[in-house]
N, C-alpha and C positions, 0 to 999 in steps of 0.2 A: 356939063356932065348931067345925066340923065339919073335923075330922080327916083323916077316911080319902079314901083317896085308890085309886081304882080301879085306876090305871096310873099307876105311878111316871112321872117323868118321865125321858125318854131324851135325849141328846144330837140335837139341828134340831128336837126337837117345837116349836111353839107354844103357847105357856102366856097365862094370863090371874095375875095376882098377886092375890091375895084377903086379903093380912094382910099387917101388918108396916109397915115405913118405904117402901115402894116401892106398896102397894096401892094400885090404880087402871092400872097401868103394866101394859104385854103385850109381848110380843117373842119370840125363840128361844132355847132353851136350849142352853147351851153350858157346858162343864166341870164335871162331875159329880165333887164332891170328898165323902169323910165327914171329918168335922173331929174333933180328938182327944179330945172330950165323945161323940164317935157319931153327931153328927146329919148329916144329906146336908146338902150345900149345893152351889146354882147359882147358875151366871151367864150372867145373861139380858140379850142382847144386841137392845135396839131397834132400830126401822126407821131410824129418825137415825145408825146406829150408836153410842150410847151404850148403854157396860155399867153394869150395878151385880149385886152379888152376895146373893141371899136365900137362905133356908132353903127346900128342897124344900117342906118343908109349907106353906108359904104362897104357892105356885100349885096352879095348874089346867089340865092339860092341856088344847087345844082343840083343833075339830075336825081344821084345817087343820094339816098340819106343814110342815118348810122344805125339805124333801126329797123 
């Protein structure tokens, strides 16, 4: 799985999930936390309004943002 990540992701971007327990799921990004191992982690809030919280590396920013 590919890694890198061109543009982190910013709080209202639009992200696509590409790994993990949430992959397949899209929404907006919201709360941009590093957890105390160092990794980023988000919580991406769907069109339903339903959150769940993944690791930055497993989205994908897309083209559209919420803002």
């Amino acid at each position: 799985m590919a890694t890198s990540t061109a543009t982190a992701p910013k709080d209202g971007d639009a992200c696509q999930v590409i790994g993990g327990t949430h992959k397949g799921k899209s929404g907006t990004v919201r709360d941009l936390n590093v957890s105390k191992t160092g990794h980023l982690t988000i919580t991406v809030v769907q069109a339903n309004g339903e959150r769940f919280k993944t690791l930055a590396r497993n989205v994908v920013v897309t083209a559209s943002g919420g803002r």
